[in-house]
C-alpha positions in Angstrom: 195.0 255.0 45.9 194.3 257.4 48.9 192.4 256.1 51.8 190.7 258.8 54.6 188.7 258.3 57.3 185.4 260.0 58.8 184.1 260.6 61.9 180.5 259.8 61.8 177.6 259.4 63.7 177.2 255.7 64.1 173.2 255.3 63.8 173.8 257.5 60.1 176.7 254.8 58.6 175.4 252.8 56.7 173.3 255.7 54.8 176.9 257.3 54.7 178.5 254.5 52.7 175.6 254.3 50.6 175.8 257.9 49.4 179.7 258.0 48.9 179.8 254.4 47.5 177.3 256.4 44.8 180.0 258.6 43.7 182.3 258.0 40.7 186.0 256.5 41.8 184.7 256.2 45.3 184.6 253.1 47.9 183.1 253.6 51.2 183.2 250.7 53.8 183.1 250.4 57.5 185.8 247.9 58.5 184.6 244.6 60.6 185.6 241.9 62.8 185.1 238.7 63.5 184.9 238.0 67.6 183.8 235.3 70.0 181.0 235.8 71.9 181.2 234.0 75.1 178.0 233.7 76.7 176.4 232.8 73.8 179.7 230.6 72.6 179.1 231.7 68.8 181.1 233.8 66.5 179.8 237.0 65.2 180.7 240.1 63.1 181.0 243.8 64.4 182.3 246.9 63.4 186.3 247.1 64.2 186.2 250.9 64.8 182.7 252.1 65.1 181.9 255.5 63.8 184.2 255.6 61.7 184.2 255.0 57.1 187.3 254.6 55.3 187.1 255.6 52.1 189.4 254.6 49.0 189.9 256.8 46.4 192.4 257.8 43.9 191.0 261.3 44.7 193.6 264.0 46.0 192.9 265.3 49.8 191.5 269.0 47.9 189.2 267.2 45.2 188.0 265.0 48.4 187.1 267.8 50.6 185.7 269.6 47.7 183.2 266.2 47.3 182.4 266.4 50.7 181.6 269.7 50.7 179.0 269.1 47.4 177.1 266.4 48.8 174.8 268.8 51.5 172.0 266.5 52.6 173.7 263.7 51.6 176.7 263.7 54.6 173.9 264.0 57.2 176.0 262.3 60.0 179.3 263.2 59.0 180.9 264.7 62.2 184.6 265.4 60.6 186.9 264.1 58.6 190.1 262.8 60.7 192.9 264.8 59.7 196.7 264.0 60.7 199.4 266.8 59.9 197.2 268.6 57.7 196.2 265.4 55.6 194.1 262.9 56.2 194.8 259.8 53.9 196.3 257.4 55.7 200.0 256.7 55.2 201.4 253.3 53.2 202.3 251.6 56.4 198.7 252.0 57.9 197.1 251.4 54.3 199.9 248.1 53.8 198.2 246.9 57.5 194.9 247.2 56.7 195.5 245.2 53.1 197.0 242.4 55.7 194.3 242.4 58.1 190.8 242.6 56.2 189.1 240.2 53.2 188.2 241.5 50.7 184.7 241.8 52.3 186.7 244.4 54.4 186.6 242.0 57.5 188.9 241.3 60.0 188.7 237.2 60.1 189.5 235.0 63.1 193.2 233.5 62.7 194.1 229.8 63.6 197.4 229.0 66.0 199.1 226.3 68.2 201.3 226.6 70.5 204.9 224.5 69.7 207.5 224.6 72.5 206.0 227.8 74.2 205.8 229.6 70.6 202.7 230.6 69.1 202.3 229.1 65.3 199.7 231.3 63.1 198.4 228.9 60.1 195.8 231.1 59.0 194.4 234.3 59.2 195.6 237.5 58.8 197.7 237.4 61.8 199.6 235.0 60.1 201.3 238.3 58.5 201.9 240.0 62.2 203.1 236.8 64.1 205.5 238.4 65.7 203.4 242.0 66.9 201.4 239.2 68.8 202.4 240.9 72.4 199.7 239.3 74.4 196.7 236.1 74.1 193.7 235.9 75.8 192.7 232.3 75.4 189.3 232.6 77.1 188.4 235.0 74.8 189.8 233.9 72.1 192.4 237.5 71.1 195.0 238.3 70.0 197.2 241.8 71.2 199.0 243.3 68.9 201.6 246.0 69.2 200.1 248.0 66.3 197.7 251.1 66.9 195.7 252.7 64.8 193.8 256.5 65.6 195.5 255.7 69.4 193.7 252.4 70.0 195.8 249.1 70.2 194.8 246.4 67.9 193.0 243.0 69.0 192.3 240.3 66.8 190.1 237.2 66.7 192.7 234.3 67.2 191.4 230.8 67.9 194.4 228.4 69.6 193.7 224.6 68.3 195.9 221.6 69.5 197.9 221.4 66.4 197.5 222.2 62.4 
């Protein structure tokens, strides 16, 4: 299974996903995350990299530009597809990371820690799989840092800290 990613305008992706989610052997999604909102002391969902579609498909990089190419009206938005040394699926590790981090509702969820003896515990969430990128917690907040990028942005997660399990 091949995954790419496209560059789109953000007010057109939902219509996007729509139209490729259409196609045969195609599934479009937007990836999301779960965040704190402060002010308003509520959790809510937002995209994780807006403007951008990941598509999975078991569709070679020629046979995906080619269905690209014969949608016309239908990739109204589409700026480009994001291409990296002349292909643009993304590679096992960043497909592998992406299995770890989102539901299958393609969301990003809020992990659960502690703290024991100046350690951080993960107990649930998908950061329970990248404990140890943790480099950095903002408490207030409630993220997680991670030392993993993705398209040159580091990685934040939702990470709530609870007295113990």
């Amino acid at each position: 299974m091949n995954w790419y990613v496209l560059y789109v305008l953000s007010y057109k992706t939902n219509s996007l996903i729509r139209n490729l989610n259409r196609k045969q052997g195609v599934e479009a999604f937007s990836p999301k995350c779960e965040y704190y909102r402060r002010k308003e002391k509520d959790y809510a969902i937002k995209p994780l990299f807006s403007g951008y579609i990941f598509v999975k498909t078991s569709m070679e990089q020629k046979n995906f530009n080619y269905l690209l190419q014969s949608m016309d009206e239908e990739r109204n938005g589409l700026i480009r597809q994001l291409v990296n040394k002349d292909i643009s699926a993304l590679t096992d590790d960043e497909i592998d990371m992406f299995n770890h981090l989102l539901n299958s509702k393609y969301t990003m969820k809020l992990s659960k820690a502690y703290v024991d003896n100046n350690k951080l515990v993960v107990y649930e969430g998908p950061l329970q799989y990248f404990q140890e990128n943790i480099v950095k917690i903002d408490k207030h907040n409630q993220l997680a840092f991670l030392d993993l990028s993705f398209m040159d942005r580091k990685i934040k997660a939702g990470l709530v800290i609870t007295s113990k399990k």
